[in-house]
C-alpha positions in Angstrom: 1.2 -9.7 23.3 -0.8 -9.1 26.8 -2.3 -12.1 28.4 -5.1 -9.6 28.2 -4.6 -9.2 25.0 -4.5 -13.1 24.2 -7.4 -13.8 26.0 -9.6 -11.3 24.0 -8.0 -13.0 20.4 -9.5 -16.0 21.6 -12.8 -15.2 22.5 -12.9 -13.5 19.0 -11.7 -17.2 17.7 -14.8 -18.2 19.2 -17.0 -15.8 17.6 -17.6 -13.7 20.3 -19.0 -10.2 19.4 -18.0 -8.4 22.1 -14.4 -9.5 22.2 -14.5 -8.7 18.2 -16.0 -5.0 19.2 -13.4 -4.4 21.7 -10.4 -5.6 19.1 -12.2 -3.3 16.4 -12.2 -0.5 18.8 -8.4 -0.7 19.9 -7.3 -1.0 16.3 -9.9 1.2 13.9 -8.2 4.7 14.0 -4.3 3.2 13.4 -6.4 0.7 10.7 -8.0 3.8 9.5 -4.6 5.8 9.2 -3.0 3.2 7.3 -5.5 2.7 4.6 -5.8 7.2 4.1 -2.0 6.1 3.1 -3.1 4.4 0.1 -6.5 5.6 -0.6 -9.2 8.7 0.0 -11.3 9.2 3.2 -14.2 7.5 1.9 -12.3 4.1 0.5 -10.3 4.0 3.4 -13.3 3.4 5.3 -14.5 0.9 2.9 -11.2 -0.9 3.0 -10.9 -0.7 6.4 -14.1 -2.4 7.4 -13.3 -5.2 4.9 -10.2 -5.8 6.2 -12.0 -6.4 10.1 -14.3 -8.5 8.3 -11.5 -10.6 6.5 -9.6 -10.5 9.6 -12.2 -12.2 11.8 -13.0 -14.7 9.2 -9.8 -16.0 8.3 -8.7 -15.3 12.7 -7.7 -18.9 12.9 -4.8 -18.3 10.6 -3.4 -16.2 13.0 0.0 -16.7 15.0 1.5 -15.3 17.9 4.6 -15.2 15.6 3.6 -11.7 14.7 1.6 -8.9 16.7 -2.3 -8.6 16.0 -1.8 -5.3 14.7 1.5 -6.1 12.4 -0.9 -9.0 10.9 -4.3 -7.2 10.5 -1.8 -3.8 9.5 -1.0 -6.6 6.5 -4.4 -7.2 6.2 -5.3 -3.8 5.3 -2.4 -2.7 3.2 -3.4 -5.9 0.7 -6.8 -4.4 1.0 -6.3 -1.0 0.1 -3.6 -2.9 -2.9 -6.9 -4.8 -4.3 -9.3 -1.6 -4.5 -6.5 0.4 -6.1 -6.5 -2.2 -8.4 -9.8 -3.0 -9.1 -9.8 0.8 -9.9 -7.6 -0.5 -12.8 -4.5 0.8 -11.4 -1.6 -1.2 -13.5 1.4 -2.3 -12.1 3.1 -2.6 -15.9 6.2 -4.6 -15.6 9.0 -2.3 -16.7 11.7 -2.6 -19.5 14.4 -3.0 -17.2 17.2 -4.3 -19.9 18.8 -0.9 -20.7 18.7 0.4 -17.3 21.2 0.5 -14.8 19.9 1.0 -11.1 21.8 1.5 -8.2 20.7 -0.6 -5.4 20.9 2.1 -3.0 17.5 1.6 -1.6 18.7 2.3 2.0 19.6 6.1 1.0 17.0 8.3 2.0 18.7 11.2 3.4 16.7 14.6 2.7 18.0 17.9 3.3 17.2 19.2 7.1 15.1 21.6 6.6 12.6 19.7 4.7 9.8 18.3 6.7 8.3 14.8 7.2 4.7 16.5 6.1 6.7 17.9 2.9 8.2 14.4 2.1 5.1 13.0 2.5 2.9 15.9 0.6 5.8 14.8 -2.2 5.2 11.0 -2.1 1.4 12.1 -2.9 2.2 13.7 -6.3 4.4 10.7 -7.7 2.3 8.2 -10.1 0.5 5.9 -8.6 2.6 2.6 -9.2 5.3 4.5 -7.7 3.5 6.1 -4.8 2.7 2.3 -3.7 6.1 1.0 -3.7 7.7 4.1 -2.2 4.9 3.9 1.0 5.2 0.0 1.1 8.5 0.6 1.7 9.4 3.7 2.8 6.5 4.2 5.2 5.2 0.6 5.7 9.0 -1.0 6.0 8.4 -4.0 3.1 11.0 -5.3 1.3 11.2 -6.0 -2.3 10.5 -9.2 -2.0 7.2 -8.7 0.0 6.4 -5.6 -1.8 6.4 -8.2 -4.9 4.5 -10.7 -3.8 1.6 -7.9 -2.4 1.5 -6.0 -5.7 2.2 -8.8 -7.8 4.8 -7.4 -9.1 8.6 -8.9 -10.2 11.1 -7.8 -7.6 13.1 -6.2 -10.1 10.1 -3.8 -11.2 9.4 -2.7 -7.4 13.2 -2.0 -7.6 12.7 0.2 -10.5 9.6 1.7 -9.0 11.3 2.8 -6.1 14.5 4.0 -7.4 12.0 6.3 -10.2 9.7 7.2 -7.2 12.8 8.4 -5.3 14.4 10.4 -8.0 10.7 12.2 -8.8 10.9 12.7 -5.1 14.4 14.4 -4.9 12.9 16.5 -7.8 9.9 17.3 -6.1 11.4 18.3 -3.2 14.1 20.1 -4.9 11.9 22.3 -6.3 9.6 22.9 -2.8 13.1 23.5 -1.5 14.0 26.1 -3.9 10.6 27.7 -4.5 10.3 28.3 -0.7 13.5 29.6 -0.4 14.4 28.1 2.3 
């Protein structure tokens, strides 16, 4: 981090407005992007205000172990979690006994001629419990173990989450990929 950059942390630590309008105004639109990952225009807004005002409340906590924006990113993802919750979105803890998944979590590869946009057009259409896990970790670069402990979920069922979410995602993009003819 700048000393700049330092400098203007602290004076927010201190409560000063403007330093807290400057560190809004450097991080709102990438804020803003990462909560339209998770949730609608509108609630993205929402979240993304609550998150500056978490943010500045609990500033103290913060370390320079991390960036600013890595931590308030954090910050934002959780909020985004808790309004999809609140929305009653169920994170069910799957029956996992019977099935056998491949731990292949670092296999991503799609075929060349299909698109960032199209992957990410894809990961909209997968059910929401999977759509979270896939973009915590796909997009967002969480592992399971974090992904757990943000969804509240056992690290075996964001496993199972993901590997699902991936295989409706080869589908989906299977099918774009055929239906195009590409």
């Amino acid at each position: 981090m700048s000393k700049a950059h330092t400098i203007l942390i602290n004076r927010c630590k201190k409560g000063d407005e403007k330093a807290m309008l400057q560190i809004y105004d450097l991080y709102c639109d990438a804020m803003f992007h990462v909560a339209c990952r998770y949730l609608n225009e509108e609630d993205a807004k929402d979240a993304m205000q609550d998150s500056f005002l978490k943010a500045f409340a609990k500033l103290e906590s913060f370390t320079e172990d991390y960036t600013f924006g890595a931590w308030l990113k954090r910050i934002v993802v959780n909020q985004c979690i808790d309004q999809l919750k609140k929305k009653r979105l169920e994170f069910v803890a799957s029956e996992i006994s019977d099935l056998s998944i491949e731990d292949d979590d670092t296999n991503w590869d799609f075929d060349s001629e299909i698109t960032k946009q199209h992957i990410l057009d894809a990961v909209e259409k997968l059910p929401s419990k999977h759509q979270i896990v896939v973009k915590l970790y796909l997009i967002e670069g969480y592992d399971h173990e974090e992904i757990s402990s943000i969804v509240d979920i056992p690290i075996k069922t964001s496993r199972t989450h993901l590997r699902r979410g991936k295989l409706q995602l080869q589908k989906l993009l299977k099918t774009h990929y055929n239906e195009t003819g590409y």
